[in-house]
Backbone as CSV, one residue per row, in Angstrom:
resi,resn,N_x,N_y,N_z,CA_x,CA_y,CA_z,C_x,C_y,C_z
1,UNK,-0.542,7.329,-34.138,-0.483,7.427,-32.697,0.674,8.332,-32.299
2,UNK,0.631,8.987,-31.014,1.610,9.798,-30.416,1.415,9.431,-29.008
3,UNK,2.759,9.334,-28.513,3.074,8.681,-27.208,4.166,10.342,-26.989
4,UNK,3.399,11.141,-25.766,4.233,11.902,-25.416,5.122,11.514,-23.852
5,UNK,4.619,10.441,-23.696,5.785,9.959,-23.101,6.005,8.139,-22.976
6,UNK,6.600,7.780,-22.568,6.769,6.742,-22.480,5.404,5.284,-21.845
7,UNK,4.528,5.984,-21.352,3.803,5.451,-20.749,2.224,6.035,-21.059
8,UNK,1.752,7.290,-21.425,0.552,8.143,-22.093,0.735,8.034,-23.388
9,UNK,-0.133,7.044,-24.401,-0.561,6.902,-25.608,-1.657,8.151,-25.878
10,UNK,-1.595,8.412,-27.016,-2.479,8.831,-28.174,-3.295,8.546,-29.443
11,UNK,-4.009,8.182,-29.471,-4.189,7.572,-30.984,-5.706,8.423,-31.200
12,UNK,-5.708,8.429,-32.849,-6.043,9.354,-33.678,-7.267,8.534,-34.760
13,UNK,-8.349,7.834,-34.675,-9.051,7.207,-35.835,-10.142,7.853,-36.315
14,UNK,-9.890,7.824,-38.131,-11.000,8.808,-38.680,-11.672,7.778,-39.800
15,UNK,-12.929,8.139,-39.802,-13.361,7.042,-40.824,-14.332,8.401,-41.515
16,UNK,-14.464,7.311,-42.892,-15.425,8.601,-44.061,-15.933,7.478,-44.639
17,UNK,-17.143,8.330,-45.154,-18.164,7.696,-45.545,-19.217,8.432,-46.627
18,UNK,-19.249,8.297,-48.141,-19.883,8.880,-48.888,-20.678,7.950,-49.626
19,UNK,-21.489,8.568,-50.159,-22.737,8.287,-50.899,-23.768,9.023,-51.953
20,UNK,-24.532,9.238,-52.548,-25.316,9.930,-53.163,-25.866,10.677,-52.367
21,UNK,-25.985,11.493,-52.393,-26.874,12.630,-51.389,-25.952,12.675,-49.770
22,UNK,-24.931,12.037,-49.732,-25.073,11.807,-48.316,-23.378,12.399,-47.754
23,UNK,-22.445,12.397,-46.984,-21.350,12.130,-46.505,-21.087,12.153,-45.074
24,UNK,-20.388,11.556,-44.307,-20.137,11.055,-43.312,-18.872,11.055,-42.810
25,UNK,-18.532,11.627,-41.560,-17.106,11.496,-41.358,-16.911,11.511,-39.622
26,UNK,-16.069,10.604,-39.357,-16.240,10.394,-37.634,-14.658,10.778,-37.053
27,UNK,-14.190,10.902,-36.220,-13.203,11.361,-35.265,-13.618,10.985,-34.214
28,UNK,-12.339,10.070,-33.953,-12.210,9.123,-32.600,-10.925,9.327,-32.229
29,UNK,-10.455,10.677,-31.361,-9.400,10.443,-30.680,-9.510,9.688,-28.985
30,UNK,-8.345,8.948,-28.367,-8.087,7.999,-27.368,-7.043,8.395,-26.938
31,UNK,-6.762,8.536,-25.727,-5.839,9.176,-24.819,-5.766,7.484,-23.812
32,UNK,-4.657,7.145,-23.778,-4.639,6.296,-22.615,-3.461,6.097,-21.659
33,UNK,-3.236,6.017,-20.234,-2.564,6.568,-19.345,-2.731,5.488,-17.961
34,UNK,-1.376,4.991,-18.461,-1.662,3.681,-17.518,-0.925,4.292,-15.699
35,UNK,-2.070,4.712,-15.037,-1.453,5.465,-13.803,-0.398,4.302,-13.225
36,UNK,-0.529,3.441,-12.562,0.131,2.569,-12.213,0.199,1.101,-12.730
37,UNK,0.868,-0.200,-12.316,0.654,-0.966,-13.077,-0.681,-1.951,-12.995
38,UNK,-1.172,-1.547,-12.343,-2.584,-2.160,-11.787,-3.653,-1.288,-12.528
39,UNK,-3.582,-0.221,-12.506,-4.514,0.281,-12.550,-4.567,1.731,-14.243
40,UNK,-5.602,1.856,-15.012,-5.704,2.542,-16.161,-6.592,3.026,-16.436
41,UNK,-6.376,4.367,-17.162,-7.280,5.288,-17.685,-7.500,5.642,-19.076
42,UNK,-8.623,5.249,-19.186,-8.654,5.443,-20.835,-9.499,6.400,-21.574
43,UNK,-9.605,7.818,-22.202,-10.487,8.903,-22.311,-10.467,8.316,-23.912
44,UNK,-11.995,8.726,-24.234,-12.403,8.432,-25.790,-13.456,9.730,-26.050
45,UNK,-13.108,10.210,-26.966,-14.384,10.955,-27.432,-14.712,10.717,-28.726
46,UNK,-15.965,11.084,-29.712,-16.317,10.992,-30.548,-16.739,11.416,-31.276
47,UNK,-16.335,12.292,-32.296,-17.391,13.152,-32.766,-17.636,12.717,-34.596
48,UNK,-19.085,12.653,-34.986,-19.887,12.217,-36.223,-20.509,13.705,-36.391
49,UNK,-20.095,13.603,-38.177,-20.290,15.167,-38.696,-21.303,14.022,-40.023
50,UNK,-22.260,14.512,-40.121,-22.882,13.754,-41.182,-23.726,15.073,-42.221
51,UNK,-23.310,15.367,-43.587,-24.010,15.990,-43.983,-24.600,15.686,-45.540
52,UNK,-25.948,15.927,-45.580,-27.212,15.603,-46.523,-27.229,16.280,-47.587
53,UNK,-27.487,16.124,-48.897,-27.508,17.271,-50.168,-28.655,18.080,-49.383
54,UNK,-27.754,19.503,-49.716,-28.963,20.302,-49.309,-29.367,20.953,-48.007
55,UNK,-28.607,19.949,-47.228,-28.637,20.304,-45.342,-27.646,21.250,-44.816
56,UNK,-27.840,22.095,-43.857,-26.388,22.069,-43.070,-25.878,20.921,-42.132
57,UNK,-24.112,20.985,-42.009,-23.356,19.513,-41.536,-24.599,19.240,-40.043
58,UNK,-24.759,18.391,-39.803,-25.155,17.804,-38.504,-24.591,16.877,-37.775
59,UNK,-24.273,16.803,-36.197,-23.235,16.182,-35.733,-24.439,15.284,-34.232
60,UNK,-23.342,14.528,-33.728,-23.505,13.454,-32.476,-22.172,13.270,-32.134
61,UNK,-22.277,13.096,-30.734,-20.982,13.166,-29.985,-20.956,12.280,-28.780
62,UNK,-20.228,11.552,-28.505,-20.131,10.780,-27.673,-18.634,10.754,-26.619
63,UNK,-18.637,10.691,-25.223,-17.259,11.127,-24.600,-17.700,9.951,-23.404
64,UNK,-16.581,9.218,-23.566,-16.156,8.430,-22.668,-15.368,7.985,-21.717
65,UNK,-14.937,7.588,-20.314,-13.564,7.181,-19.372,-13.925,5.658,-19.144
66,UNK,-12.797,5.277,-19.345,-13.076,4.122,-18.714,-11.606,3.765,-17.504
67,UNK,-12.175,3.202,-16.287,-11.204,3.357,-14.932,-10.902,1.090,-15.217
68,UNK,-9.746,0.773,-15.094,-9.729,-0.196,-15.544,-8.217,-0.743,-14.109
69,UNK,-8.810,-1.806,-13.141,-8.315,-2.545,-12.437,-7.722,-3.579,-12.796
70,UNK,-6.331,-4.168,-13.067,-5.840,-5.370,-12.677,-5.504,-6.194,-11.930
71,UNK,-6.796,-7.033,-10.911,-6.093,-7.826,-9.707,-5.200,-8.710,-9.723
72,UNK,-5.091,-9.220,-10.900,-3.972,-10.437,-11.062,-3.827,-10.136,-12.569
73,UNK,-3.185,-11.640,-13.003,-2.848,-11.528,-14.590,-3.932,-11.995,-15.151
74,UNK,-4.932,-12.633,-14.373,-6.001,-13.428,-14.715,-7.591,-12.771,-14.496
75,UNK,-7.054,-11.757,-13.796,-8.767,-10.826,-13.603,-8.696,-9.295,-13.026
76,UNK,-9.750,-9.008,-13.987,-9.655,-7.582,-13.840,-11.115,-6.727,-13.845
77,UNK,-11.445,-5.785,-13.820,-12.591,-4.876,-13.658,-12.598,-3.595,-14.369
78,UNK,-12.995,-3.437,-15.456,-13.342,-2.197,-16.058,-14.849,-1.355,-15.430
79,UNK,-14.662,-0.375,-15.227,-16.021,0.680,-15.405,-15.887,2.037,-15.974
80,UNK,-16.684,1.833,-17.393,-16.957,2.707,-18.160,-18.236,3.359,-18.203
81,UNK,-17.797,4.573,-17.924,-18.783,5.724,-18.010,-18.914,6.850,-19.476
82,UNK,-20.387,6.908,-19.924,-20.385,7.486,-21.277,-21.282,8.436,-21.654
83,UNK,-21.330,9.677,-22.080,-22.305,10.588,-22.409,-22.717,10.595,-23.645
84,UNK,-23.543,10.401,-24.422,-24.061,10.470,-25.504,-24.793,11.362,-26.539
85,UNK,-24.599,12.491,-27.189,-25.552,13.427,-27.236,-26.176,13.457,-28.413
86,UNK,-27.199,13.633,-29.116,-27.679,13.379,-30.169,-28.618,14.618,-30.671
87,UNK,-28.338,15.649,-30.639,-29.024,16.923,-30.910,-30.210,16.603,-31.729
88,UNK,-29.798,16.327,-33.259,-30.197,16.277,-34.823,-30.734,14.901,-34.847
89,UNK,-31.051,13.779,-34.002,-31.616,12.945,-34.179,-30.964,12.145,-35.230
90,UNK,-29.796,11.651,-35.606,-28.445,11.402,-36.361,-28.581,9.839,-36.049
91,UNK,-28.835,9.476,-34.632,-28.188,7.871,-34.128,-29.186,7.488,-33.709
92,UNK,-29.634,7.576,-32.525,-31.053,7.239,-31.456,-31.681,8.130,-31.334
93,UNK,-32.128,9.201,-31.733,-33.603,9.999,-31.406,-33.730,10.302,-32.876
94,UNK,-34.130,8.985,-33.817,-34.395,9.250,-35.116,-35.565,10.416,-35.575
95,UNK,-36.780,9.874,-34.588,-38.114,10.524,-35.205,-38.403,11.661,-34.958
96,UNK,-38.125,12.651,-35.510,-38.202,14.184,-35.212,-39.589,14.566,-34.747
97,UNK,-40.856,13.800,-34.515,-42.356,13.936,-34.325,-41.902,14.133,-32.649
98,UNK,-41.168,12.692,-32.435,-41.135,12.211,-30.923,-39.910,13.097,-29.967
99,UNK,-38.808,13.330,-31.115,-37.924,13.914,-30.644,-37.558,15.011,-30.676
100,UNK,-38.090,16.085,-30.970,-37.899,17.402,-32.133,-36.531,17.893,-31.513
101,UNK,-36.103,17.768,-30.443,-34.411,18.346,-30.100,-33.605,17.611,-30.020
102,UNK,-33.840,15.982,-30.177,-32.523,15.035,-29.959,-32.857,14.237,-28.793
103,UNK,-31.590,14.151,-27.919,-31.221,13.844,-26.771,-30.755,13.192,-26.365
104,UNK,-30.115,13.061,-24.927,-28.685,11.938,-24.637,-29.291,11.333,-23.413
105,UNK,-28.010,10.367,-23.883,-27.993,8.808,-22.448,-26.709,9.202,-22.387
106,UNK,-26.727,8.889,-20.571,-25.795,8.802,-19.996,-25.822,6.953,-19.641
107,UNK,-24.391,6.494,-19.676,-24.501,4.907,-19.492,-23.369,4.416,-18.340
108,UNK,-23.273,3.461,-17.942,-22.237,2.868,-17.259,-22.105,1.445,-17.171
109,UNK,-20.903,1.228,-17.353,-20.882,-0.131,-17.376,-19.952,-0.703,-16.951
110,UNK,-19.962,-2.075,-16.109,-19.233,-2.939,-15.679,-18.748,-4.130,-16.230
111,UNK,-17.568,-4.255,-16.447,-17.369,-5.431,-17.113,-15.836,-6.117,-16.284
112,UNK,-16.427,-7.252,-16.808,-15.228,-8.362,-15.522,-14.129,-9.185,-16.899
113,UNK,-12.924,-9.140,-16.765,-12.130,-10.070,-17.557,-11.350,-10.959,-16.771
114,UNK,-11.825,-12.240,-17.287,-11.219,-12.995,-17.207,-10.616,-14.097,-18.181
115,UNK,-9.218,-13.874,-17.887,-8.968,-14.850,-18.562,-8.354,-16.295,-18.321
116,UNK,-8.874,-17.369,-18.717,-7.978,-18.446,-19.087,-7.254,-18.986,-20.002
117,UNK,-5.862,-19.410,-19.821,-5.260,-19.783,-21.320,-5.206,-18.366,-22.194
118,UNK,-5.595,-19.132,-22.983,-5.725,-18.274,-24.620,-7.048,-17.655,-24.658
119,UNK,-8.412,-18.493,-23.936,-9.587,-17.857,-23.790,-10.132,-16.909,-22.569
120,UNK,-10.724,-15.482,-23.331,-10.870,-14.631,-21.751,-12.573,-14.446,-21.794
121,UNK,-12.712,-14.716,-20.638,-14.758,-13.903,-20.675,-14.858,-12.885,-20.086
122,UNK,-15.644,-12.031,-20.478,-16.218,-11.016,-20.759,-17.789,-10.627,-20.082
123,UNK,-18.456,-10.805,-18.525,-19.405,-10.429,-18.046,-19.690,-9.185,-17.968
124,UNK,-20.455,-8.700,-18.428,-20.824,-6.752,-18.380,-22.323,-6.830,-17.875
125,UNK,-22.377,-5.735,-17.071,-23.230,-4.949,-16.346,-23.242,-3.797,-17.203
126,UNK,-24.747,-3.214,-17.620,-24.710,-2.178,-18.374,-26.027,-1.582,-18.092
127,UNK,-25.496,0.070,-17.545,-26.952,0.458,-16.810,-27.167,1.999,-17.908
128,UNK,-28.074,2.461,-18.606,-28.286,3.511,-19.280,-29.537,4.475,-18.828
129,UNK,-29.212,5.769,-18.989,-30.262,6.865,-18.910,-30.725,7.558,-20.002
130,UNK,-31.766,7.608,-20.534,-31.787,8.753,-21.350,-32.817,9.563,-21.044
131,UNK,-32.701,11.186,-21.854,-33.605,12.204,-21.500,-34.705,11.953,-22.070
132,UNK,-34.961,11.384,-22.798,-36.322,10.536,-23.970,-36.751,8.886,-23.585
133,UNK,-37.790,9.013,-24.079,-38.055,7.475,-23.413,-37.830,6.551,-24.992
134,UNK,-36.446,6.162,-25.101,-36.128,5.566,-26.254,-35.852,3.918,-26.117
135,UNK,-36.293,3.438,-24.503,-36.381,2.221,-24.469,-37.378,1.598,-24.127
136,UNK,-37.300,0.057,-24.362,-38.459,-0.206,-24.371,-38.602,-1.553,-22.911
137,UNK,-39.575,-1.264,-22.182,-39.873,-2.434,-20.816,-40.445,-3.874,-21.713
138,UNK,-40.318,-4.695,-20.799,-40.817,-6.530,-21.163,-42.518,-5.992,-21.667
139,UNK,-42.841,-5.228,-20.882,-44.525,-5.043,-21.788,-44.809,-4.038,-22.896
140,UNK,-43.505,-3.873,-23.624,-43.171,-3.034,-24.471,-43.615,-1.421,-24.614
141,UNK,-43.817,-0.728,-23.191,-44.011,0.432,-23.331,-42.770,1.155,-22.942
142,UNK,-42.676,2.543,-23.248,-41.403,2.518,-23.193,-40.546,3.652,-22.035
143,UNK,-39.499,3.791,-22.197,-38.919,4.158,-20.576,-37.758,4.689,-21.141
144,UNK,-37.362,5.694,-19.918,-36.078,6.130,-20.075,-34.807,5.266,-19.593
145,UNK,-34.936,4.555,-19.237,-33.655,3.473,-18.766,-34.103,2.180,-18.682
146,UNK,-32.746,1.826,-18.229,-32.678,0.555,-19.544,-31.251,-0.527,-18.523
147,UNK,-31.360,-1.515,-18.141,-29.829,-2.524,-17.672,-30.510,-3.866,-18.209
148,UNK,-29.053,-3.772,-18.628,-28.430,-5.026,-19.273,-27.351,-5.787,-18.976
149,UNK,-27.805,-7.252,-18.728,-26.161,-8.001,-18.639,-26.423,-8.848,-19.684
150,UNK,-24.819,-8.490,-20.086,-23.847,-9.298,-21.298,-22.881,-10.268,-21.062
151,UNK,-22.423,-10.828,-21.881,-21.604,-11.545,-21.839,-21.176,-12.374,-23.205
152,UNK,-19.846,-12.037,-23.348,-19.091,-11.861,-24.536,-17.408,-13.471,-24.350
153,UNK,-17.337,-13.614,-24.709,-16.167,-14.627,-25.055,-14.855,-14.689,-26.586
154,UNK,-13.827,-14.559,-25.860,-12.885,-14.426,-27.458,-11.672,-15.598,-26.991
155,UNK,-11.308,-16.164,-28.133,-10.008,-16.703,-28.069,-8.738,-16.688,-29.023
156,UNK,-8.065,-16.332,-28.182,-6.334,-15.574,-28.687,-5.497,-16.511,-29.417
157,UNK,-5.797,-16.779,-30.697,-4.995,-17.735,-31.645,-3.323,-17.567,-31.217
């Protein structure tokens, strides 16, 4: 990590990944920049270089903000916004029949923290677009978008 100042973090995560025929390598730099004390900005991007015996490298990229509210010590409001791009059919536009160029979702999402004690919950709102119809409706045909609510729970030993 690099903190060029006292208050704007940096951090730097790379992961690799090999195999027979295969190698894999991701870059996740995070920029985060707490504007005031209420309120934070957090930039993520992503980039996956994956290359095949035999292929040239092929990549997917993903770039994210997330705008993050603290109303109290006890609740707060994230909304994260995310672009997704998938050229090479690498992540989600596997089937080159259906997909022959890739293609991206744009997503957004809401999520509420709260915490009590040692335990915080986690309600998310999660609304996605994509240029392909890579999701699927309750009568299983399928569509370009897609919302979801979540809800997640952790507790802080």
């Amino acid at each position: 990590s690099y903190a060029p100042s006292s208050a704007v973090k940096i951090y730097m995560n790379y992961y690799e990944g090999k195999s027979a025929g295969f190698s894999n390598n991701q870059l996740d730099p995070i920029i985060t920049i707490p504007a005031t004390p209420k309120f934070g900005i957090v930039l993520c991007e992503y980039f996956d270089l994956f290359k095949a015996s035999g292929s040239s490298t092929q990549s997917w990229t993903s770039s994210a903000l997330y705008l993050n509210y603290d109303f109290s010590s006890a609740f707060g409001l994230s909304l994260r916004s995310e672009y997704f791009t998938d050229k090479y059919g690498l992540a989600v536009f596997t089937d080159p029949e259906a997909f022959p160029d890739g293609g991206n979702i744009l997503s957004f999402t809401l999520s509420g923290n709260v915490l009590l004690g040692n335990l915080t919950f986690i309600p998310e709102l999660r609304l996605d677009n994509a240029t392909q119809e890579v999701f699927t409706k309750a009568n299983n045909n399928p569509t370009k978008t897609t919302a979801n609510v979540l809800f997640a729970a952790y507790y802080a030993f």
